[in-house]
N, CA, C and O atoms as a GROMACS GRO file, in nm:
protein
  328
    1UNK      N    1   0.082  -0.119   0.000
    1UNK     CA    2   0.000   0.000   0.000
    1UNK      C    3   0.087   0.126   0.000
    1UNK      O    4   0.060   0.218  -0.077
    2UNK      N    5   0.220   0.132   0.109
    2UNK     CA    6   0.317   0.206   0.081
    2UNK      C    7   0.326   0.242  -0.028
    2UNK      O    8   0.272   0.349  -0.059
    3UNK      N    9   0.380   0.184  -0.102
    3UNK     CA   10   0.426   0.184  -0.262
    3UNK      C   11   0.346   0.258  -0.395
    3UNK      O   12   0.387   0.328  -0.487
    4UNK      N   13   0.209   0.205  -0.354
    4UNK     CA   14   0.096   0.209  -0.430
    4UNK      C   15   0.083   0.377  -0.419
    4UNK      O   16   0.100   0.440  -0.524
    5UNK      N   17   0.056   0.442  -0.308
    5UNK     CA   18   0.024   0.562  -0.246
    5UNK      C   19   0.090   0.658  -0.259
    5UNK      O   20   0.041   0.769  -0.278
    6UNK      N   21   0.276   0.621  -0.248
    6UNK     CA   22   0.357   0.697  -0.290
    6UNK      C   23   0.352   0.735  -0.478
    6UNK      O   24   0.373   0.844  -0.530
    7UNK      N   25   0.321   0.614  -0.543
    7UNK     CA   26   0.337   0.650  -0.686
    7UNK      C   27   0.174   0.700  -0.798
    7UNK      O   28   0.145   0.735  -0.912
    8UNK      N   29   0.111   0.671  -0.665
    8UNK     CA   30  -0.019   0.705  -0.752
    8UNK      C   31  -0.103   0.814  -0.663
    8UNK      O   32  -0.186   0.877  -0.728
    9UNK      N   33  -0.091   0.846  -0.525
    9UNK     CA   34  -0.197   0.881  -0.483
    9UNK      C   35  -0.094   1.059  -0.401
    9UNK      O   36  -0.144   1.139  -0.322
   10UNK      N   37   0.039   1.063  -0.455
   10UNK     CA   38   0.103   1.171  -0.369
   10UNK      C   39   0.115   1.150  -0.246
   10UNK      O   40   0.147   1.251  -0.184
   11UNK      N   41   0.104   1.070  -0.194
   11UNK     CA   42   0.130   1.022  -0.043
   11UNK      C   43   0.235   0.958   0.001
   11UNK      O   44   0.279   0.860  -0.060
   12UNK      N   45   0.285   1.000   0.101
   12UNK     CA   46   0.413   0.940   0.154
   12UNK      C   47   0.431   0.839   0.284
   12UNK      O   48   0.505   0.882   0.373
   13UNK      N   49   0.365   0.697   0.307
   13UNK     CA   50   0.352   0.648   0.469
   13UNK      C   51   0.410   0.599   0.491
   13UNK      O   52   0.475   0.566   0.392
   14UNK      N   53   0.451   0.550   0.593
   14UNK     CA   54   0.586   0.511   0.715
   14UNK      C   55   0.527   0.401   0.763
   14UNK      O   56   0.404   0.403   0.773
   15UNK      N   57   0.572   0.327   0.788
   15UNK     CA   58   0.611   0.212   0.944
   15UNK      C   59   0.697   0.218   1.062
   15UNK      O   60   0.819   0.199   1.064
   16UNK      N   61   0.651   0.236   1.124
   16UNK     CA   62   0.754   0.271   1.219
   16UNK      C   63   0.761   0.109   1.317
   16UNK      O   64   0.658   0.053   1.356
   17UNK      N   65   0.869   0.068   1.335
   17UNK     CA   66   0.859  -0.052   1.399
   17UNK      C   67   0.966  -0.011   1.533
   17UNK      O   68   1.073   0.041   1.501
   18UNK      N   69   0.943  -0.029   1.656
   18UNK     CA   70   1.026   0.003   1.790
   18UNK      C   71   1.084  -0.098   1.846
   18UNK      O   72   1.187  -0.083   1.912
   19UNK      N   73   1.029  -0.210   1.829
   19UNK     CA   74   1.090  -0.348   1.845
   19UNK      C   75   1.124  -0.447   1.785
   19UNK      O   76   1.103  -0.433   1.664
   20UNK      N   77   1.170  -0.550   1.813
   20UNK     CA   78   1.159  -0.686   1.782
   20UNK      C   79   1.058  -0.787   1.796
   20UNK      O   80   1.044  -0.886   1.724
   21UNK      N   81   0.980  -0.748   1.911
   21UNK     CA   82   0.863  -0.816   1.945
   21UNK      C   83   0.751  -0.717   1.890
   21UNK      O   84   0.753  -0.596   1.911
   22UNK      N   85   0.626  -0.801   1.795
   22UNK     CA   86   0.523  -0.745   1.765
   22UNK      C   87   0.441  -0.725   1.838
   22UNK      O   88   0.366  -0.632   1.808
   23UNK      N   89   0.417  -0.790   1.952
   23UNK     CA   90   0.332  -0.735   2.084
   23UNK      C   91   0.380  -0.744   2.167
   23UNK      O   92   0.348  -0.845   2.230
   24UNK      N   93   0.475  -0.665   2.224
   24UNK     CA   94   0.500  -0.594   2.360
   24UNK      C   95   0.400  -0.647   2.440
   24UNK      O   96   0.287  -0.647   2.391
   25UNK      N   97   0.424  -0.716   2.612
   25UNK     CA   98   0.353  -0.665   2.684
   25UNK      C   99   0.330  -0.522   2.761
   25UNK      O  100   0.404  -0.423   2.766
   26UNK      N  101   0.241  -0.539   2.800
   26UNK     CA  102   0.155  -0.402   2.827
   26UNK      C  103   0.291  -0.353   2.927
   26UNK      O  104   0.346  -0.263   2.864
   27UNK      N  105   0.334  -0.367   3.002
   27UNK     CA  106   0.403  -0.396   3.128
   27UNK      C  107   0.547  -0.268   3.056
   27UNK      O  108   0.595  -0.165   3.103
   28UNK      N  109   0.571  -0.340   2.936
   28UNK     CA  110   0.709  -0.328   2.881
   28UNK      C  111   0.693  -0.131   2.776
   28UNK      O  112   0.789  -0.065   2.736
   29UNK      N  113   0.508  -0.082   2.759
   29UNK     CA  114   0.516   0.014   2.682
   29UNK      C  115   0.606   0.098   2.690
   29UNK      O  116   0.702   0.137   2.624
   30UNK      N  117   0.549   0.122   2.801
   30UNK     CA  118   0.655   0.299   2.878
   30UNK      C  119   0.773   0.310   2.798
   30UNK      O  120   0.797   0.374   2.696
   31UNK      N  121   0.864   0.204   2.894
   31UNK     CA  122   1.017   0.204   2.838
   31UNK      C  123   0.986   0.181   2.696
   31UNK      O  124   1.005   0.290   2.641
   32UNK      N  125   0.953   0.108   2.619
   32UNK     CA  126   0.959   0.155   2.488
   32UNK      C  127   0.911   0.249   2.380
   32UNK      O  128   0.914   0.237   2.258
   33UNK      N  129   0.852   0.374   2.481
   33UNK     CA  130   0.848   0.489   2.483
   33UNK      C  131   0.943   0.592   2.502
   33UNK      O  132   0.989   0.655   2.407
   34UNK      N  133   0.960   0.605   2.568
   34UNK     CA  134   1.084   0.648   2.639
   34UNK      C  135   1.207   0.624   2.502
   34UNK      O  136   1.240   0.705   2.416
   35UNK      N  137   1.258   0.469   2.526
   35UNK     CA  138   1.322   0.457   2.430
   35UNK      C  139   1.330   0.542   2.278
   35UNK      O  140   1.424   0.595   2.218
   36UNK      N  141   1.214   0.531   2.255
   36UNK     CA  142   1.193   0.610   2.140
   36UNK      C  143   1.169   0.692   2.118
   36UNK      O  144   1.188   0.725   2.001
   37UNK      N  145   1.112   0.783   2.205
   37UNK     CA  146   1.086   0.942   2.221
   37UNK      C  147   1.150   1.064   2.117
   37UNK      O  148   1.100   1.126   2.023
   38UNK      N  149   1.297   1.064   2.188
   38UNK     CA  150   1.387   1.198   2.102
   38UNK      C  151   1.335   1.155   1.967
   38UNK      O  152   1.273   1.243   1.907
   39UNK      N  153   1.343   1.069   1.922
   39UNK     CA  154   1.369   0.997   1.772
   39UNK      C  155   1.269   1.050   1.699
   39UNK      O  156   1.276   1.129   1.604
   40UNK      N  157   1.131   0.977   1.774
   40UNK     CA  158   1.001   1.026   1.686
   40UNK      C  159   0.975   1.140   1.679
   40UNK      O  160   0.920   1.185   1.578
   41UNK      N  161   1.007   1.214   1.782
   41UNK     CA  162   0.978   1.382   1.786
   41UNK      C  163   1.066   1.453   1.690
   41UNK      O  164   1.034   1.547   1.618
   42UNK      N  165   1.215   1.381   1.701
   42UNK     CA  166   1.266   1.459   1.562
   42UNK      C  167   1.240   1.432   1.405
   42UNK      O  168   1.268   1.482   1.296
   43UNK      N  169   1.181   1.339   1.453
   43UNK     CA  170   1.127   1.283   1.304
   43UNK      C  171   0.985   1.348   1.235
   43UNK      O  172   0.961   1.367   1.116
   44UNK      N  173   0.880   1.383   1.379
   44UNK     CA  174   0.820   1.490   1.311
   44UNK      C  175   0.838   1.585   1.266
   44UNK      O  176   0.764   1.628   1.178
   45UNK      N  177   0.939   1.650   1.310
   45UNK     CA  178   0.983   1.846   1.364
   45UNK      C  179   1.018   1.813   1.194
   45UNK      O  180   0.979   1.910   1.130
   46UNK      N  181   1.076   1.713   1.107
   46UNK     CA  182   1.107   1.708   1.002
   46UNK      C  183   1.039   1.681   0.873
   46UNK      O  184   1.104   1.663   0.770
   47UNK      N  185   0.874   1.678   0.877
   47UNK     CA  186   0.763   1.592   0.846
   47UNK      C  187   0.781   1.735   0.743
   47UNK      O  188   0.850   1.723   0.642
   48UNK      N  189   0.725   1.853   0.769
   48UNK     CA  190   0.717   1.986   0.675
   48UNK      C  191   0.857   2.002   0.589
   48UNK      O  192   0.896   2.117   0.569
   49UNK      N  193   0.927   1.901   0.541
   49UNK     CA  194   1.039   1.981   0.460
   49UNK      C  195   1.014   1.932   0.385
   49UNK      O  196   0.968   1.819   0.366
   50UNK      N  197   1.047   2.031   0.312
   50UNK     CA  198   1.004   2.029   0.084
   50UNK      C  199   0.918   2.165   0.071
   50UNK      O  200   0.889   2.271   0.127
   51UNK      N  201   0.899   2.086  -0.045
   51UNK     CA  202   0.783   2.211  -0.110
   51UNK      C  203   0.618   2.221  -0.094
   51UNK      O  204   0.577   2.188  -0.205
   52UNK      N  205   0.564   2.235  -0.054
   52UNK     CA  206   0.412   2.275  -0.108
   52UNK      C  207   0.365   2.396  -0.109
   52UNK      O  208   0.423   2.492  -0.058
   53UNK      N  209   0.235   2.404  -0.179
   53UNK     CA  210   0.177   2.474  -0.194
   53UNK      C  211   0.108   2.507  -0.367
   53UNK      O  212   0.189   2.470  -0.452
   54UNK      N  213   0.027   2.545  -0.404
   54UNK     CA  214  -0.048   2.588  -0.541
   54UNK      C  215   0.018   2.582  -0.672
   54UNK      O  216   0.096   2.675  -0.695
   55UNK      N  217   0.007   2.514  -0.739
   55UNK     CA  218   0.061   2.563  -0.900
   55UNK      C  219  -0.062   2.625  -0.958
   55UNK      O  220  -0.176   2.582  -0.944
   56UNK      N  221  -0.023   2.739  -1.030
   56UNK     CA  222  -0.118   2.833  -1.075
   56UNK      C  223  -0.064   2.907  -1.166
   56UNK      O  224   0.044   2.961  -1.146
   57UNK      N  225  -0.135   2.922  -1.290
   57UNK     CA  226  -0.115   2.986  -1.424
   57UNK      C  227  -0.017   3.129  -1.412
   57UNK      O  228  -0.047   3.231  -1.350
   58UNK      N  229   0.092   3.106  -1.479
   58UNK     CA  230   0.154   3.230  -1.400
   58UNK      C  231   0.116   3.354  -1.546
   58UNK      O  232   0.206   3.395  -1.618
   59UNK      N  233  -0.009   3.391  -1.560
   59UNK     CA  234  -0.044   3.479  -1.631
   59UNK      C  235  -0.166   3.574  -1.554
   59UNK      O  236  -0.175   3.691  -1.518
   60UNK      N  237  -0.256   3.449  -1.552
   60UNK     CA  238  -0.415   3.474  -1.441
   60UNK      C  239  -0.390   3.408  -1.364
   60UNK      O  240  -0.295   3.349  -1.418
   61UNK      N  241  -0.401   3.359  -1.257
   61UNK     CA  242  -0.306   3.337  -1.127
   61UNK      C  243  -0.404   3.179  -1.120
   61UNK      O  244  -0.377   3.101  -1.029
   62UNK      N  245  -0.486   3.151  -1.196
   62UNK     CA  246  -0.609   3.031  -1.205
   62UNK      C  247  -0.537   2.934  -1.133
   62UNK      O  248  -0.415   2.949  -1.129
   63UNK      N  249  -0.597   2.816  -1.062
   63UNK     CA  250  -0.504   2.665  -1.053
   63UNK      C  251  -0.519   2.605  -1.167
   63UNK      O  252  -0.601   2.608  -1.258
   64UNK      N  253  -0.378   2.526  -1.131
   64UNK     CA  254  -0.377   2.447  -1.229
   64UNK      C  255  -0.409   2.273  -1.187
   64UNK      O  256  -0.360   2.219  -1.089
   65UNK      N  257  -0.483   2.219  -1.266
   65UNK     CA  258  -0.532   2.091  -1.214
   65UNK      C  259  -0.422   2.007  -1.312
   65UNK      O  260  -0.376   2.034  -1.423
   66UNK      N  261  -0.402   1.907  -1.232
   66UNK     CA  262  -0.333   1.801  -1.318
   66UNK      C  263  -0.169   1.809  -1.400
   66UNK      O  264  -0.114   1.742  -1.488
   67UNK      N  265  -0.122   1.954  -1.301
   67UNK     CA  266   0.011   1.976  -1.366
   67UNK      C  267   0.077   1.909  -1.301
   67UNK      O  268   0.048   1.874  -1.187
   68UNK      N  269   0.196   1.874  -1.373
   68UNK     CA  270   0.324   1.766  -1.378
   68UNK      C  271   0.414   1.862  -1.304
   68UNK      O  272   0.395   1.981  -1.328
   69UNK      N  273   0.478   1.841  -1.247
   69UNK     CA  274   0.560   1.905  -1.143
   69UNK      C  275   0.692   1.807  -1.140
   69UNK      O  276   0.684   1.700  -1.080
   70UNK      N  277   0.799   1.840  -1.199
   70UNK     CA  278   0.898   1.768  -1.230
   70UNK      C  279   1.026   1.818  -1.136
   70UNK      O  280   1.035   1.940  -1.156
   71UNK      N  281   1.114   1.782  -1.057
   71UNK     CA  282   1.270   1.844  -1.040
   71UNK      C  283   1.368   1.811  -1.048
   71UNK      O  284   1.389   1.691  -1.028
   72UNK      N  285   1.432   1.864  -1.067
   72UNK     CA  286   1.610   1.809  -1.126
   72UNK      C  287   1.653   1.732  -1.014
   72UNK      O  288   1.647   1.754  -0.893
   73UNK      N  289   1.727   1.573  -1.127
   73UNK     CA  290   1.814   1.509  -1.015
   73UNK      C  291   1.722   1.396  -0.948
   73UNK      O  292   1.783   1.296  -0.909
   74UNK      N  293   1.540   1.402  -0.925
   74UNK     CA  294   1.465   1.327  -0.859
   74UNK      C  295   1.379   1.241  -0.997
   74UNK      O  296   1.311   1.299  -1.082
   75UNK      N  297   1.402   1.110  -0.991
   75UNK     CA  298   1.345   1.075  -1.121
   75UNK      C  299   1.164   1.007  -1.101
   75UNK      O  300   1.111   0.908  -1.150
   76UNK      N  301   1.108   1.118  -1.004
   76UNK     CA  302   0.955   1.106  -0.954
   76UNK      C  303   0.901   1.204  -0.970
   76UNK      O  304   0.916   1.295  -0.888
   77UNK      N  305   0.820   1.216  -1.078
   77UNK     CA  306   0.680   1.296  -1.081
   77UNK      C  307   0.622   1.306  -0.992
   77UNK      O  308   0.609   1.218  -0.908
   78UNK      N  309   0.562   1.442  -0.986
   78UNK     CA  310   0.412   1.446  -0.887
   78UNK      C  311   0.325   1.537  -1.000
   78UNK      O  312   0.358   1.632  -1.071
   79UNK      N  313   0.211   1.470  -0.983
   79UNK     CA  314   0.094   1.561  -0.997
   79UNK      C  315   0.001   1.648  -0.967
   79UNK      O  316  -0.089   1.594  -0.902
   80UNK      N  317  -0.019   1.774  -0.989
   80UNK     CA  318  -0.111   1.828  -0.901
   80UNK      C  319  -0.250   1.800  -0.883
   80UNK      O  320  -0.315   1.773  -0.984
   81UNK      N  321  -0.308   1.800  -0.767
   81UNK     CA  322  -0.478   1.764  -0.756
   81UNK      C  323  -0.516   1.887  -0.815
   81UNK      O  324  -0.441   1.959  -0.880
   82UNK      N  325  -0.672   1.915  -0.782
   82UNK     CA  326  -0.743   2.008  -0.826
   82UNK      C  327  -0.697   2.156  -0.732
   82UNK      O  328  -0.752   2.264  -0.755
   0.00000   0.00000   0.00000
């Protein structure tokens, strides 16, 4: 679904896995909270980098639906929604 989302739908999702064990007991969360804390928080603070925002006719300022948005060096299209 990763995959799918990134190349068709502009979406970018994660897994985040903290352990080795897929179910933790309850007992064990905390600390593997803790554990992971700094990490995830810097990993959000980093979630806003790039670009967004509007592509729009640079004559009449209109949107543009469905423009190709290309950049040097990255060999992935994006498309714009409506």
């Amino acid at each position: 679904m990763q995959d799918y989302n990134y190349v068709w739908a502009n979406c970018f999702e994660i897994t985040l896995e903290l352990s080795c064990c897929k179910y933790p007991p309850t007992s064990e969360l905390q600390q593997e909270w803790e554990n992971n804390r700094e990490s995830l928080l810097a990993f959000i603070e980093k979630v806003h980098i790039g670009v967004k925002g509007f592509v729009r006719d640079g004559v009449t300022g209109a949107g543009l639906e469905n423009a190709t948005i290309a950049v040097a060096g990255i060999a992935h299209n994006i498309t714009a929604g409506k």
